[in-house]
Each structure stands twice: as structure tokens, then as C-alpha cells.
Backbone bond lengths (Angstrom), bond angles and torsions (degrees), N, CA, C in turn:
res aa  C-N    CA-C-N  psi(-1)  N-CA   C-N-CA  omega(-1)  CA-C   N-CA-C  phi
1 X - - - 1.471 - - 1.527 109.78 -
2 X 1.830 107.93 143.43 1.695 88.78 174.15 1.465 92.36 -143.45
3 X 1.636 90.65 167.91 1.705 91.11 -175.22 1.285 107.11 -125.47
4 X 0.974 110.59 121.49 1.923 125.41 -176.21 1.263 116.83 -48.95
5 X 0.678 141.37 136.29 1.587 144.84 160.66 1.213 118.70 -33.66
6 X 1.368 108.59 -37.99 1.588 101.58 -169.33 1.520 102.57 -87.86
7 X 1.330 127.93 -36.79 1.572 120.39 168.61 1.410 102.09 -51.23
8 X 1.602 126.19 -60.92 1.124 123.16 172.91 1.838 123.35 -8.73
9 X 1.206 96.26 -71.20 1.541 108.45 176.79 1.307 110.92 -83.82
10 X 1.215 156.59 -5.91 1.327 153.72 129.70 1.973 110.85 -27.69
11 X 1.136 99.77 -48.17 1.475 116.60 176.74 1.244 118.88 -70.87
12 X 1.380 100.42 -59.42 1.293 94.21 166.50 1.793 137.81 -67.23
13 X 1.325 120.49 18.21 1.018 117.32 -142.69 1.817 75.82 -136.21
14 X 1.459 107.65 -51.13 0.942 101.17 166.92 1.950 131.33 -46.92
15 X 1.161 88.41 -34.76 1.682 92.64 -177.47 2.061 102.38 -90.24
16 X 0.866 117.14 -29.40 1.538 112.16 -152.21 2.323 99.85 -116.40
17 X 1.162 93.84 -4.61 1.252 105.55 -170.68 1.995 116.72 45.96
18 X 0.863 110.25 -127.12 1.857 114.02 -164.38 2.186 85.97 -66.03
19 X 1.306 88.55 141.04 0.968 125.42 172.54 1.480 107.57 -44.37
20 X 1.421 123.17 166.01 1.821 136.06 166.27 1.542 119.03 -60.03
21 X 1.527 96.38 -37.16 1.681 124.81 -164.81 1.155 88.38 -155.69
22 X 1.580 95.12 175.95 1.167 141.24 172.61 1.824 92.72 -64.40
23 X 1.792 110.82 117.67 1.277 94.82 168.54 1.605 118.81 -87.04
24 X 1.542 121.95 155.98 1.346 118.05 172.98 1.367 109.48 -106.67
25 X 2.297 117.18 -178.19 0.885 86.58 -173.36 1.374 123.62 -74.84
26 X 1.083 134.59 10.45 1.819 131.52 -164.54 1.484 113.26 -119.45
27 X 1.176 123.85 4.35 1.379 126.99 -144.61 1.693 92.72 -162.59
28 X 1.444 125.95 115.96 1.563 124.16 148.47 1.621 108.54 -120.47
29 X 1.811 120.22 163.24 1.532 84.78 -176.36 1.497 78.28 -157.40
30 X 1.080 134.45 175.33 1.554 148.64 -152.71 1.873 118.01 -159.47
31 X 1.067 107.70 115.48 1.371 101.91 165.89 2.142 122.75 -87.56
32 X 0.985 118.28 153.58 1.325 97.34 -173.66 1.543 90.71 -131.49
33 X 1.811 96.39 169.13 2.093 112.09 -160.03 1.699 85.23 -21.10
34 X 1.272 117.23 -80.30 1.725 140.94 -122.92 2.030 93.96 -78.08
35 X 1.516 120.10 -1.18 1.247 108.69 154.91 1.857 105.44 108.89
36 X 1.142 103.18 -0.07 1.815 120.04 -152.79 1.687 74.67 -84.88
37 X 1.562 115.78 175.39 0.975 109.69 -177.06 1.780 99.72 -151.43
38 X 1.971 133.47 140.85 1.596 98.74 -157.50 1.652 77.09 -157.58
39 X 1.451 112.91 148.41 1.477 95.83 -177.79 1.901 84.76 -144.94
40 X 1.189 85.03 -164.18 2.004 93.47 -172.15 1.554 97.46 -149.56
41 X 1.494 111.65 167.28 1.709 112.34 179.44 1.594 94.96 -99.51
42 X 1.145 129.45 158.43 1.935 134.49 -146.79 1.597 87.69 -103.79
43 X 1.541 114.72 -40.78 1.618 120.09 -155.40 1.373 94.74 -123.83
44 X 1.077 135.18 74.56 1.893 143.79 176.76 1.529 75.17 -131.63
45 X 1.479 97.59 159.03 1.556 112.50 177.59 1.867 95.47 -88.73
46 X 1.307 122.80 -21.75 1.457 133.24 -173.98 0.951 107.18 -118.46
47 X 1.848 117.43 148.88 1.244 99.00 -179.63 1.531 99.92 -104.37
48 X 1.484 119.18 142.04 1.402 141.41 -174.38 1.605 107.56 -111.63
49 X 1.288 126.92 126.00 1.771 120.89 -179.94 1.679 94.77 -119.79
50 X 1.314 99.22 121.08 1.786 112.26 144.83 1.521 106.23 -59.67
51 X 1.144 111.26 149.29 1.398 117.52 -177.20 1.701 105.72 -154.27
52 X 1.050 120.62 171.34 1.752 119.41 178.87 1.930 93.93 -111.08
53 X 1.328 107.08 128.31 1.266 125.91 150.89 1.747 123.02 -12.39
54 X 0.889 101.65 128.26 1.952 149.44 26.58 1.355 99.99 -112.89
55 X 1.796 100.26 176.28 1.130 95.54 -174.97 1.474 128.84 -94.67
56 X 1.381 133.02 163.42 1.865 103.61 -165.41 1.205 108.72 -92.05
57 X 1.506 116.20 -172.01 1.568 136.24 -160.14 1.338 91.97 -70.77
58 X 0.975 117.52 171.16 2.391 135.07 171.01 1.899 74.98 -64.39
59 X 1.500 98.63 120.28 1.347 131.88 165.48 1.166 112.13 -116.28
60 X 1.751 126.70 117.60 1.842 115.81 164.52 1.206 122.26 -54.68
61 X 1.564 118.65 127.41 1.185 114.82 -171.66 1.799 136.88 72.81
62 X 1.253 95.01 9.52 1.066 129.99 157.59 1.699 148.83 -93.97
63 X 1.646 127.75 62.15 1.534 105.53 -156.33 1.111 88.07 -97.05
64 X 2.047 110.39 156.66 0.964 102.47 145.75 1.485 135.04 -114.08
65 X 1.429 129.73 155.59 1.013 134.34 -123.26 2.166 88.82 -105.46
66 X 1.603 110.18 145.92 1.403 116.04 162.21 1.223 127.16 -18.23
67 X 1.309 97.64 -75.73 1.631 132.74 -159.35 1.544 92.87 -116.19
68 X 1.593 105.04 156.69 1.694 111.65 -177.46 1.684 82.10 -125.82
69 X 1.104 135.33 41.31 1.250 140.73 -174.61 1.838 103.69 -28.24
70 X 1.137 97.86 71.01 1.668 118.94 -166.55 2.003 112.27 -90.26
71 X 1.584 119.49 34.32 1.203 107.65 -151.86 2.049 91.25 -119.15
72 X 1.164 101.89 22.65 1.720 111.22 -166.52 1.698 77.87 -72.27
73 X 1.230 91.00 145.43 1.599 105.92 172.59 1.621 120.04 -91.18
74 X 1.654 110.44 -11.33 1.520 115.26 155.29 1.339 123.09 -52.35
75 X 1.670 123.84 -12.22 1.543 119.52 -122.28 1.966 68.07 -122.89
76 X 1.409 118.23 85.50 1.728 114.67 179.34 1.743 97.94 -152.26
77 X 1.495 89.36 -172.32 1.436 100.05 -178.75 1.927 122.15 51.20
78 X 1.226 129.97 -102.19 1.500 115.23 170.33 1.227 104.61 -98.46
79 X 1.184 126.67 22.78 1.503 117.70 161.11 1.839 116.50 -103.26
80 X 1.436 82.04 -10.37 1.720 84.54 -165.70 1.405 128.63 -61.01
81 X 1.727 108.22 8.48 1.253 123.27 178.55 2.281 94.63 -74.81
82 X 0.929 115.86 -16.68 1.493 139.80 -173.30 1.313 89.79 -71.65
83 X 1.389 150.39 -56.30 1.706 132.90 -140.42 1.850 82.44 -112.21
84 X 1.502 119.72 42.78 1.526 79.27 155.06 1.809 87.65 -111.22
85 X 1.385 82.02 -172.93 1.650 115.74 -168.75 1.530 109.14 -53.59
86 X 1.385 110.77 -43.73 1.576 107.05 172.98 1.528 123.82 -81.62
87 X 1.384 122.37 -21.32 1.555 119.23 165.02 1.608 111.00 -13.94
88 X 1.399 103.27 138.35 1.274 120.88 168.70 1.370 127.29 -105.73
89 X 1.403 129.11 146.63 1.429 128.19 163.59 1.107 124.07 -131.29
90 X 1.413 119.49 154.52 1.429 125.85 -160.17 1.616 125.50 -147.38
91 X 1.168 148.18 91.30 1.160 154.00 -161.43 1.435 106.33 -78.53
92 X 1.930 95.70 118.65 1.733 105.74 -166.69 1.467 94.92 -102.83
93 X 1.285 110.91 122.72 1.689 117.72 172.95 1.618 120.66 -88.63
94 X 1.591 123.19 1.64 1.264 122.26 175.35 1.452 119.03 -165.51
95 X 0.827 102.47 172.34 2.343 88.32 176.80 1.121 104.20 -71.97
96 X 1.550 130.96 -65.33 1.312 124.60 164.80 1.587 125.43 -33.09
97 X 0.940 134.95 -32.63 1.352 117.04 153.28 1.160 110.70 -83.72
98 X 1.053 144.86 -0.35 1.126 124.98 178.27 1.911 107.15 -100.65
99 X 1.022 104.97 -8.71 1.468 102.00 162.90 1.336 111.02 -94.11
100 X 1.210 132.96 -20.46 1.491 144.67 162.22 1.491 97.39 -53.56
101 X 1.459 122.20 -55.44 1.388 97.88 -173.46 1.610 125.44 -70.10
102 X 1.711 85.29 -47.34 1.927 94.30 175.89 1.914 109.93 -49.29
103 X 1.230 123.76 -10.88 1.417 115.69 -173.15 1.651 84.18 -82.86
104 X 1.394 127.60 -63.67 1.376 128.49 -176.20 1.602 120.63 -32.26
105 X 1.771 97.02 -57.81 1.680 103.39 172.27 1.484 122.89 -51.65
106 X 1.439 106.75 -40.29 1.598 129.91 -167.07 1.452 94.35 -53.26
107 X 1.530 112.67 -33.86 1.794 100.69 -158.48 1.570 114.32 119.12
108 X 1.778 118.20 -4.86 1.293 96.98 172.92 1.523 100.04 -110.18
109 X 1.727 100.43 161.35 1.197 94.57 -157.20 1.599 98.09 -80.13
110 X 1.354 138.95 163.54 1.090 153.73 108.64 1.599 116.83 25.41
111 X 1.192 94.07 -55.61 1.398 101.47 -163.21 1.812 122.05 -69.71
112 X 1.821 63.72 -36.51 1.821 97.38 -174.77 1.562 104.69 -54.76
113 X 1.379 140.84 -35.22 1.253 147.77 -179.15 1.540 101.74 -58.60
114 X 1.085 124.81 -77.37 1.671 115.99 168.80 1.271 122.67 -82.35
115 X 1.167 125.70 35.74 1.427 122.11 137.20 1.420 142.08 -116.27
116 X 1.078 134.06 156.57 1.386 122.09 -155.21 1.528 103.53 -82.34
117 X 1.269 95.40 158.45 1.540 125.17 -167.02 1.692 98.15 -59.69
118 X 1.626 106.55 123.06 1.290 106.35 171.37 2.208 132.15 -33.18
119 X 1.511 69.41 -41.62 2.098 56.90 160.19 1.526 110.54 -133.09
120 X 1.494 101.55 57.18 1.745 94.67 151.89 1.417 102.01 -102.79
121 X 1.453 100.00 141.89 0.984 142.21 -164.85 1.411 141.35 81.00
122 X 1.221 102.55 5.40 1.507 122.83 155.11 0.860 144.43 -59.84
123 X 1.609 143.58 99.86 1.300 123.27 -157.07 1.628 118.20 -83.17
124 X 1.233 96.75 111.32 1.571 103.45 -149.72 1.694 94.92 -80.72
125 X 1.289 133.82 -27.19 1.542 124.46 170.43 1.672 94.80 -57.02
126 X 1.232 144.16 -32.13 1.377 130.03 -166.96 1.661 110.03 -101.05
127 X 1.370 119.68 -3.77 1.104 119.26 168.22 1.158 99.25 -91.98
128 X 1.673 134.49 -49.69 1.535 105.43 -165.04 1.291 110.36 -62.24
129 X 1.680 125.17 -33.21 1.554 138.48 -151.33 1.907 85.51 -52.39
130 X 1.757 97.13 -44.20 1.811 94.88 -157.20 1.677 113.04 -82.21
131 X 1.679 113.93 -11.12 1.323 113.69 163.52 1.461 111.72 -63.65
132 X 1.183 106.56 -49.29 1.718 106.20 -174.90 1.471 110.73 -74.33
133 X 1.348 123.39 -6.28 1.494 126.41 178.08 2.064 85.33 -55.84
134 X 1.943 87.02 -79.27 1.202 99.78 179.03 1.247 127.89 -41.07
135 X 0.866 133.41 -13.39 1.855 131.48 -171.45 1.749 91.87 -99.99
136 X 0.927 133.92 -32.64 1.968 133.86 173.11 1.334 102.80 -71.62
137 X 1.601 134.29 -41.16 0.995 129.21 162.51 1.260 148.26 -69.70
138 X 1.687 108.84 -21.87 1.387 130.31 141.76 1.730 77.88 114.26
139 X 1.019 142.58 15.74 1.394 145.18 -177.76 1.829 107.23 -64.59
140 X 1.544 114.78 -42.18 1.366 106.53 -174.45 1.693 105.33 -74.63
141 X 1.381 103.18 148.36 1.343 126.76 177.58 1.581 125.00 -46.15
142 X 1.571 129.10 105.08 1.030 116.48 173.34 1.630 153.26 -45.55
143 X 1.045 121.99 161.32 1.804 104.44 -168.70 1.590 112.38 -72.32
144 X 1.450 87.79 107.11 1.724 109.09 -178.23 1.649 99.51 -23.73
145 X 1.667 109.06 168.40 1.388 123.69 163.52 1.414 113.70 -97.92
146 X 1.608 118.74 138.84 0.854 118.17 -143.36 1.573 106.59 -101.11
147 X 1.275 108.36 56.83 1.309 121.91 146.39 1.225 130.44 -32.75
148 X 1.527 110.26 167.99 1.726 116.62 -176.51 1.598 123.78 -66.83
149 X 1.940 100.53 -23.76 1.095 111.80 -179.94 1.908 97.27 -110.60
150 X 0.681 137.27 71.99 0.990 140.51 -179.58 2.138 98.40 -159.49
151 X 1.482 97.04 -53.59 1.283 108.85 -165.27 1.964 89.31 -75.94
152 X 1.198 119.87 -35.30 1.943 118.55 -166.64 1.972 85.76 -69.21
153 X 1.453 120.67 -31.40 1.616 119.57 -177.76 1.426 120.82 -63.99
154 X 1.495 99.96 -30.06 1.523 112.90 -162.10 1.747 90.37 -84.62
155 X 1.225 104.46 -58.06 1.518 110.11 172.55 1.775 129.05 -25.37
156 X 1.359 89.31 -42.56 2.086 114.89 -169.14 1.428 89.03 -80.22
157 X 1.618 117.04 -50.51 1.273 113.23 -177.25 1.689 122.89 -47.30
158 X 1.303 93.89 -56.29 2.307 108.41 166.86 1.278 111.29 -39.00
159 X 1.686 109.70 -48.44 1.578 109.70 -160.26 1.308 88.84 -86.75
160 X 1.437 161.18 -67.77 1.802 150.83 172.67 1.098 106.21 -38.65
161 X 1.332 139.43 -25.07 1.186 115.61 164.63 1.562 122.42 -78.37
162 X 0.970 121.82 -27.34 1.520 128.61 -170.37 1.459 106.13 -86.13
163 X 1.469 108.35 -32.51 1.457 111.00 176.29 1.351 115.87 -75.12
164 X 1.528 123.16 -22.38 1.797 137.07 157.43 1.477 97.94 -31.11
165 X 1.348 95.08 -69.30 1.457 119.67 -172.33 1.087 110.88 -4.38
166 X 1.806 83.32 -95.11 1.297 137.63 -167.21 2.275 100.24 -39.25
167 X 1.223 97.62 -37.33 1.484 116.13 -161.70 1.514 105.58 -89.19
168 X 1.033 141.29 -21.32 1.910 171.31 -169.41 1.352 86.90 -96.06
169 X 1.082 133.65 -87.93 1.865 135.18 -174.59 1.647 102.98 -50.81
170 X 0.910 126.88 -28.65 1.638 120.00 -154.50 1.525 92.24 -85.18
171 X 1.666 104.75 -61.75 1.585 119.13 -174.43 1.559 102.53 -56.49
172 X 1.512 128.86 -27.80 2.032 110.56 -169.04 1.572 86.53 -83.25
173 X 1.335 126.17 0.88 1.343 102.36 -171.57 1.752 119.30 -125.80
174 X 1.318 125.70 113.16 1.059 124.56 -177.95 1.508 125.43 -104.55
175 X 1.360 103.25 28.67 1.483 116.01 176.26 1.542 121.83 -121.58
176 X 1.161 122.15 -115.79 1.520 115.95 168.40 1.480 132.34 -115.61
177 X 1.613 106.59 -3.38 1.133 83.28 170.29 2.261 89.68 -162.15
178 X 1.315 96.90 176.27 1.718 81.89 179.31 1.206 123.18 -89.58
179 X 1.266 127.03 3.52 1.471 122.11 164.87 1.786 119.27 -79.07
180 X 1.013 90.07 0.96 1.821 92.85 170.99 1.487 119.99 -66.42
181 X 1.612 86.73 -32.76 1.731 86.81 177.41 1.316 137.81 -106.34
182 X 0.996 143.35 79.60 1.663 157.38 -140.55 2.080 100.95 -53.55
183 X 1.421 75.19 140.21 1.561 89.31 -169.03 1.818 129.73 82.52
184 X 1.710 98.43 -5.08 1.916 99.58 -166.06 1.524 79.26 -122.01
185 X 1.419 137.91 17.63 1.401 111.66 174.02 1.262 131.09 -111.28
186 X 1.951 109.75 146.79 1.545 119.28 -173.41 1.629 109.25 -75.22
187 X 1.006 103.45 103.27 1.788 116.31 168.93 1.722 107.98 -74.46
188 X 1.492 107.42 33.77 1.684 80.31 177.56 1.949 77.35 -178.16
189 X 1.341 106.33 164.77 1.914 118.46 -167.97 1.369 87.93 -93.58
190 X 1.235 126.00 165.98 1.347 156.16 153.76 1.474 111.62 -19.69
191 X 1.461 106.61 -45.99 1.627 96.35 -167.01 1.661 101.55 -100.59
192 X 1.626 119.50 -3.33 1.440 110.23 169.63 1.545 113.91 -85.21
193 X 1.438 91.06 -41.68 2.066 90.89 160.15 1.514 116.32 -37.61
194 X 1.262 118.16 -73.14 1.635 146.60 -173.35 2.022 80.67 -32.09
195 X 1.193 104.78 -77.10 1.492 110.51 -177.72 1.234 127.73 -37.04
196 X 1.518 114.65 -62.47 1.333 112.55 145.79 1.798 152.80 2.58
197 X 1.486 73.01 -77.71 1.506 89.71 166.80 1.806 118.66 -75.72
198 X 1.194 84.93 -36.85 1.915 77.73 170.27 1.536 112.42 -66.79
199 X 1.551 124.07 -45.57 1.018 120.03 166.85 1.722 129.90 -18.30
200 X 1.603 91.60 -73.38 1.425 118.01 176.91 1.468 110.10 -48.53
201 X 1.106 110.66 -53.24 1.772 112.74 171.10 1.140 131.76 -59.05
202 X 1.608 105.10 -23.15 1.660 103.22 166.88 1.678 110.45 -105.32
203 X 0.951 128.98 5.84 1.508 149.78 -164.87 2.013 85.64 -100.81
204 X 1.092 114.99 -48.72 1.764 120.01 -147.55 1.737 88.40 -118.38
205 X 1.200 103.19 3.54 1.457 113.06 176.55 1.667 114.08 29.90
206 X 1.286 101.94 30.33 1.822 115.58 157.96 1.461 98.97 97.38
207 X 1.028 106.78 1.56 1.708 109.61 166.83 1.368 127.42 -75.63
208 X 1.253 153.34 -178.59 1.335 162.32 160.93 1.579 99.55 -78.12
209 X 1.350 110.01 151.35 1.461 124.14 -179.83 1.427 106.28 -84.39
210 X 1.575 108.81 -25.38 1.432 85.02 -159.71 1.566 91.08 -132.85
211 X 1.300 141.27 9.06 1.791 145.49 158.55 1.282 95.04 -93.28
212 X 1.013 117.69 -67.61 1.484 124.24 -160.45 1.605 99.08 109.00
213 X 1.581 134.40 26.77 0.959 130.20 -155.59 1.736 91.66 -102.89
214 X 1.348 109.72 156.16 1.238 114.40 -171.58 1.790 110.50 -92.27
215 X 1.638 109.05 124.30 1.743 109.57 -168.46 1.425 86.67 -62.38
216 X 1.667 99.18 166.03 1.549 136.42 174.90 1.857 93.52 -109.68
217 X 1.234 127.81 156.32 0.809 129.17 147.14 1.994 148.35 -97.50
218 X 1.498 135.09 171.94 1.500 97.24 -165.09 1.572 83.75 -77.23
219 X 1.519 98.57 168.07 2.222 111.28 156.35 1.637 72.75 98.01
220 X 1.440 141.44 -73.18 1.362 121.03 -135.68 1.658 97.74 -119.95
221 X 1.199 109.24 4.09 1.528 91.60 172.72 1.531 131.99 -71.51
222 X 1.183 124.15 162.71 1.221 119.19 -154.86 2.119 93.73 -117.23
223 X 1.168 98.55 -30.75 1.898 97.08 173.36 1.651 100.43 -140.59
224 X 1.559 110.98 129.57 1.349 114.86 174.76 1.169 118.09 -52.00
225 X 1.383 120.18 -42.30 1.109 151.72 -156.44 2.056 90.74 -52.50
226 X 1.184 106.80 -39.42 1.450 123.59 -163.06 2.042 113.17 -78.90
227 X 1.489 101.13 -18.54 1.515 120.43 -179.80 1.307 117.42 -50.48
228 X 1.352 110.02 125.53 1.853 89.13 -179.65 1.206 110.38 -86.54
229 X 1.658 102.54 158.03 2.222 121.47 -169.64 0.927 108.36 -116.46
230 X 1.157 157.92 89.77 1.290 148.17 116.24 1.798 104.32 53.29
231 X 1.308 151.24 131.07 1.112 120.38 175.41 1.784 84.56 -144.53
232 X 1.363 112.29 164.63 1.515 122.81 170.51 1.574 100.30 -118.56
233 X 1.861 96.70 105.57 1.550 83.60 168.24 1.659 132.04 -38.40
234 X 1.114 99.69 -72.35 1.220 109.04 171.45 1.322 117.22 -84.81
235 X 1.807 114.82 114.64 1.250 117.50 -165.75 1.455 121.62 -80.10
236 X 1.624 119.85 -3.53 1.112 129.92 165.90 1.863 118.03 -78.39
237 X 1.709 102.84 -12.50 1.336 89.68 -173.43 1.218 108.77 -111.20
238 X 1.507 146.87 -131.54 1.431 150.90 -132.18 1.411 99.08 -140.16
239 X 1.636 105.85 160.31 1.426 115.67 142.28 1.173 123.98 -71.73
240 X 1.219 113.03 79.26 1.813 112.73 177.35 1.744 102.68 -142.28
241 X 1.470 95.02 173.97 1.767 88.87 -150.78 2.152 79.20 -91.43
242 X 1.121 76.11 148.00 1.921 107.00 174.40 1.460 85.10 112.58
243 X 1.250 155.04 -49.80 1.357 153.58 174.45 1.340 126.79 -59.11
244 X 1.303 120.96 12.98 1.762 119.74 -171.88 1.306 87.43 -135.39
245 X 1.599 106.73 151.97 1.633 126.89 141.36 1.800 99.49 -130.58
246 X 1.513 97.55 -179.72 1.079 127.12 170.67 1.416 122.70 -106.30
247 X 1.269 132.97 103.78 1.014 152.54 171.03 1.659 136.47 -81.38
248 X 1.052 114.66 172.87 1.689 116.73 166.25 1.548 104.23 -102.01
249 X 1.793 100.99 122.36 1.519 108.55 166.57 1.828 119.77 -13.50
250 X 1.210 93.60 -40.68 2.116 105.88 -161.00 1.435 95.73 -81.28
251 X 1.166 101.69 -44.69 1.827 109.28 -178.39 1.327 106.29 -50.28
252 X 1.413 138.49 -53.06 1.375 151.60 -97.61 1.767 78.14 -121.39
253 X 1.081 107.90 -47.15 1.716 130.39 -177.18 1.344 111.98 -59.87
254 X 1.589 112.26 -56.09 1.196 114.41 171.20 0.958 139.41 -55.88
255 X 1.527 121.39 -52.90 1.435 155.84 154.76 1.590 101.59 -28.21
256 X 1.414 120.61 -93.06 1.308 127.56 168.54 1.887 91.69 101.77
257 X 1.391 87.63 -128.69 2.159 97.22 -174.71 1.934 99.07 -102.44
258 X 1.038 100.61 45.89 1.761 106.57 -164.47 1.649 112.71 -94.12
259 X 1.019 164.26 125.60 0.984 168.81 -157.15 1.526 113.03 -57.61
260 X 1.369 120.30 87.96 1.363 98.82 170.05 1.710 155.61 13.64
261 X 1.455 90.20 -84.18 1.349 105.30 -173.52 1.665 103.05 -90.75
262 X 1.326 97.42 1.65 1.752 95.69 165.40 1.138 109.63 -67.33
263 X 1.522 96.19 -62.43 1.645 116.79 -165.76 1.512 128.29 -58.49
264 X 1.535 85.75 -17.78 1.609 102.96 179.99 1.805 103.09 -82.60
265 X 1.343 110.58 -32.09 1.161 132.11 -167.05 1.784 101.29 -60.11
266 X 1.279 98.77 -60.97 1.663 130.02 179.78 1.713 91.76 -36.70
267 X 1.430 83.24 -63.19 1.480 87.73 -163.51 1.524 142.00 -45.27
268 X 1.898 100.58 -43.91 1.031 113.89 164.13 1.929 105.34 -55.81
269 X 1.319 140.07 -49.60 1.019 97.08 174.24 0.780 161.02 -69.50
270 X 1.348 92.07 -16.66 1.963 104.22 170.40 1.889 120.77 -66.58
271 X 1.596 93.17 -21.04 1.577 92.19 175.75 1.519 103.80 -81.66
272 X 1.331 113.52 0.00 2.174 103.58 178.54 1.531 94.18 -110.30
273 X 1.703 137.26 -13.64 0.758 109.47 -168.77 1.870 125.61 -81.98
């Protein structure tokens, strides 16, 4: 199986939106959330990606290649992290691997794909019951000081969330772009998201939308469970702004495609019961 270049960058374009540069004709190239930077040749009969070091784990559909024969004179400016000596290359044989790899590049690990979801198997009706024990008792942890490492946490937190995102739209969609698939689409670019979410955080003033429980951040949190999620009020509609809150990871879990003002409904009883 091979995957053309031009689907290639359809995909990619889909996940990473406007390009690094100006693309040319031989050369397009992409930066992704975490700053890495990865481009492909436009007119190869295969599509081949430069990528920045190291190289990843045995990926299906994935080889990687000898030489990163990295000396194209397109390959400058924010790509130029691309022409040093260690650059890597890699020949993508399908979309599915090739979102297999971009999950690897993105920053999640490998591993994370076949393994189960940090809280499966948790009985998540008995974890929230015992957050809210703690939150009546005043037991959960107050809102950190907003230190340098507190503020570099809150930061990691914006960029995992957007990269969820970014990763939720990419995966409902196996065609060219994410509005094909109803209910997984970004109504807004990278940097109105980015906004967004800061919004919401100073709007919800770092709280949960729907506990009122106070977020943890990534690097210093003390329970995942506490991370804020991205949530779509309405789970039938979009990522677009009037449709999101900010939530607690556990919430986000619980909730699922569930009706809002049900769940909110639910909720209050369990906090009188």
C-alpha cells in the first residue's frame, strides 16, 4: 500500500492547520503543539517525512529510512531544524500509519496506544462519591500559588489539552479533512482554540464547570483525576466557542455523550445524598 503525498498533506493539514512556511513546490513542512518541526517532498511518488530526532519504536507501516537525504534547499527558515546531520526519515505507507506515527511525534507515547486508558478500571461512581466526600470536608488541595512552576503547569496543561483536541478530530476522521465527521469538528484555528481555553480558565477561574472543584495542573498535580478536559456541552455539537466548558478529567469520563443538564441534574443529587 502507498500513500501519496498529496493525501499525505491533506492530513496533515488537517491536524496541524497552516503550514511552518510558506510551502514550495517540492517541500511542505509543519510544526506540531510540542514545537518539533516535520515536512514531506510534494512530488515523490511516496510519501517520505523528515522529522527531528530520535528515531521511533518498530511502527506498522512505518520504515525508517538509511539516509534522511536532508540537503533539498526548500528544507530552511522554520524547518531548518531539518538539515542537521541527525534528522530522520521515514516512509509512510498509509494514513493510518501515518497517524500512528504523528501520535508518536506529537508526544504520546507508543505505548499509550495499547494500553488501557489511565482510569479503566476504576470505579469512577466511587471515585467521584470520594472527591466530593473530600471537597465538603475541605480535604482537596487549595489553588496553588501562582508561581513560575505552577504558571510552566498551567501552560503544559493548554498545550495537552489542545493536543486531545487536535488528536479526537484527527482519529473520527479517516478522510481529508475533520469536518466530514459530525459532532468531532474544530470550528475555530489553533490559535482561537489556544485562546479559548485560556479564556475559560480565567472566566471558571481554574475551577471545573460543573463541581466547582478546583483544577490541578500537568508537572504538579497531585490526582489526574483533577486535570482539566476540554468538554462539549452539547455532545451532539462541535468544538466551537458557546459549546465548550472546562471540566475535571473524572467528570469528562463520567459524563461521556450524556445530557448536560441531566448530568448536572444527577449530580446535584448525589451531592445531597
Amino acid at each position: 500500500m502507498t500513500l501519496a503525498p498529496a493525501e499525505a498533506e491533506r492530513l496533515l493539514r488537517s491536524r496541524y492547520g497552516e503550514p511552518a512556511k510558506a510551502p514550495t513546490d517540492y517541500v511542505i513542512g509543519f510544526r506540531n503543539p510540542i514545537g518539533r518541526v516535520l515536512a514531506i517532498h510534494r512530488i515523490n511518488k511516496t510519501t517520505c517525512v523528515w522529522f527531528q530526532p530520535p528515531a521511533p519504536p518498530p511502527l506498522a507501516g512505518v520504515a525508517l529510512l538509511a539516509a534522511p537525504k536532508n540537503g533539498n534547499s526548500n528544507i530552511n527558515g522554520p524547518l531548518a531544524p531539518l538539515k542537521r546531520p541527525d534528522t530522520q526519515r521515514a516512509e509512510i505507507d498509509s494514513p493510518t500509519a501515518l497517524q500512528r506515527f504523528l501520535e508518536w511525534y506529537d508526544g504520546a507515547p507508543v505505548e499509550a496506544l495499547k494500553t488501557p486508558d489511565p482510569l479503566d478500571g476504576i470505579d469512577s461512581t466511587s471515585a467521584f462519591s470520594t472527591l466530593l466526600q473530600k471537597e465538603a470536608k475541605g480535604d482537596l488541595a487549595k489553588d496553588e500559588k501562582a508561581d513560575a512552576r505552577y504558571l510552566e503547569a498551567k501552560e503544559k496543561s493548554i498545550l495537552d489539552i489542545k493536543v486531545s483536541v487536535g488528536k479526537t478530530v484527527f482519529n473520527s476522521n479517516s478522510q481529508v479533512v475533520p469536518t466530514t465527521v459530525k459532532n468531532k469538528e474544530l470550528h475555530m484555528s489553533e490559535a482561537e482554540l489556544d485562546k479559548l481555553i485560556r479564556d475559560l480558565l480565567n472566566t471558571q477561574e481554574d475551577r471545573c464547570a460543573i463541581t466547582g472543584l478546583p483544577f490541578q495542573f500537568l508537572g504538579v498535580q497531585k490526582d489526574d483525576n483533577m486535570l482539566p478536559s476540554l468538554d462539549r456541552i452539547d455532545s451532539d455539537g462541535h468544538y466551537a466557542k458557546g459549546n465548550l466548558q472546562l471540566v475535571c478529567r473524572f467528570i469528562n469520563f463520567w459524563k461521556q455523550a450524556s445530557d448536560d443538564k441531566e448530568f448536572r441534574r444527577l449530580l446535584a443529587i448525589l451531592r445531597k445524598s
